[in-house]
Structures are given as C-alpha cells and as structure tokens.
N, C-alpha and C positions, 0 to 999 in steps of 0.2 A: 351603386355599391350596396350589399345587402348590411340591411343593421345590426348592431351589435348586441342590442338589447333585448335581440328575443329570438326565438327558435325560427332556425335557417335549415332547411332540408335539401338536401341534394342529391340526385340520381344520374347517373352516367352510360351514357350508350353510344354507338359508334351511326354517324350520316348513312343513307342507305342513297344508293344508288339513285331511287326513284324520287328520292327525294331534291334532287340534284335538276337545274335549269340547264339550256344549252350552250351555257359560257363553264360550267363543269360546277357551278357553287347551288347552294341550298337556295333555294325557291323562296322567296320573300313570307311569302303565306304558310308557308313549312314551320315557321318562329314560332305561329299559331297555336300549332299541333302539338309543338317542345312543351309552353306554353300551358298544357291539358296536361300532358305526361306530368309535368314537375308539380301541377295544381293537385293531381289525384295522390300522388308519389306523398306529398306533403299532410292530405289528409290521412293516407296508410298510416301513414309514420305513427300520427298522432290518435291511432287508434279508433280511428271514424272512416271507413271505408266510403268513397261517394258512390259506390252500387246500392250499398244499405240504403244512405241517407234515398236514391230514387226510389227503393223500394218499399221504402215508409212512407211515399205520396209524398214527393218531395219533390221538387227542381232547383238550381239555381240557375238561373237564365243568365245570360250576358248579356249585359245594358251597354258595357261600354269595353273596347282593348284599346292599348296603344302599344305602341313596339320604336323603339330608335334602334336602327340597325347602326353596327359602328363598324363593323369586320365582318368582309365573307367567311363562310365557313365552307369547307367544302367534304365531298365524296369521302367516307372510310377515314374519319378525322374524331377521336372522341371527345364528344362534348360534354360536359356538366351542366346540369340546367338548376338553379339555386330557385326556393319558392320560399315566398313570409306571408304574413298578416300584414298589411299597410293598413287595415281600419276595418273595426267589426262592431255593425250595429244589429238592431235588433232586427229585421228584415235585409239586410245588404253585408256586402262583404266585399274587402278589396284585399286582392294580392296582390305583391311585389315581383318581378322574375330581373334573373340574370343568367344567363346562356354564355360559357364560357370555353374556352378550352382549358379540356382535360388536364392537358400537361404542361402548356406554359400559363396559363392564368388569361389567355389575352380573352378582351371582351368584346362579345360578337352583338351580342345584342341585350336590352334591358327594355322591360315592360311592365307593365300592368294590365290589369283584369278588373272590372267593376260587376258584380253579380247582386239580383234580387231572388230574396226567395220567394219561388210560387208554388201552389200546389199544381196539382196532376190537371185540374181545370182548371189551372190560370189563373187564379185569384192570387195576389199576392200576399203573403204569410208572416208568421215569424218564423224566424229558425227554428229549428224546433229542441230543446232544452240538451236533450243529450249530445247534438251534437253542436250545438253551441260553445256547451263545455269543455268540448276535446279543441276546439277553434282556439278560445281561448287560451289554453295551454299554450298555445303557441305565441301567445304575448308576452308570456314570463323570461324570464332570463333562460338560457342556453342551457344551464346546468338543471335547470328546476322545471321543464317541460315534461318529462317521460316520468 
C-alpha cells in the first residue's frame, strides 16, 4: 500500500498485446518495465525529468528490484502504476511501486527498486543537488510537494 505521508504519483495506460505470455496475462518481467514507466512518470511530476538528470552525466543504475506478483493482469485491461520515495540518501535512492487496476483497485503487483548514483564512467556519485531537491519534494506531505 502506497504511503500516506508523502507524494504518490500515478500514470495509467492500457496492457498491450505484446506484452502478454501464452496463457493470455502480462509476462512476469513486463512488472519491470510498468516499474520504469511509473519511476520516470514520478520524476516528471516532480519537475526532474530523468533524460536531464543522464544528460548531466548522470546514471542511476539498479543495484537491486523486487516485485511480489498478487494478481494476473491481463491483455487491454488498464492499469495504474502508483511510484513514492521509500528512502533517499546521498548517493542511493529507493522507490516504492504498486501496479493496480484501473478501475477496481485490485492489486496485481507491488515493488521496489534500489538505485546508485554513478557517473557516465562509473564512478559512483552523489546525487547531484538539483535534482536531489525535486526527489525530496517527494517526501513531503501530498498537499505540500508541487
């Protein structure tokens, strides 16, 4: 369940065909992808595009995913993929996901992401100030983010 005490972003789009295994539901590894979508979705929001952030010599690499699948989803079904802050350090960053439906609420799957930030060679970094700050927004209360 997404938290209540700080900014929750959410984007909505409909399973594509290809996305779909040969029992007719979403490919396990497909969560993955939602997963990117709600992560970028969530830094738009918050006024830090993550194209910028690479084109300032930037990365965050993924050290670590986890995903609990609960509910197939399937083909042309739309889903909500909800993203938060779970923990922001000076070098690392972790989000939250919840991938839901659309219209009943039911939950298909919840995750996390654990990211470091490195430069363009690999060294690993701090975040870098500006957009550290727009991250943090995202720990404030719901009303007090934008």
């Amino acid at each position: 369940m997404p938290p209540s005490d700080r900014y929750v972003s959410e984007t909505t789009f409909y399973v594509r065909y290809a996305e779909t295994d040969a029992m007719g539901i979403v490919h396990h590894s497909v969560y993955i992808v939602y997963f990117e979508e709600a992560r970028s979705h969530f830094s738009r929001s918050l006024g830090a595009d993550y194209a910028d952030f690479e084109r300032s010599g930037y990365w965050l690499t993924v050290a670590e995913v986890h995903a609990r699948y609960l509910a197939p989803a399937r083909y042309a079904q739309q889903l909500t993929a909800r993203c938060w802050i779970e923990d922001l350090k000076s070098r690392a960053i972790v989000f939250g996901y919840e991938i839901v439906d659309a219209s009943s609420g039911t939950i298909h799957v919840t995750g996390q992401s654990h990211h470091v930030c490195i430069t363009h060679d690999g060294k690993v970094a701090r975040i870098p100030q500006e957009w550290a700050d727009a991250m943090r927004r995202g720990l404030a209360p719901p009303a007090n983010n934008l």
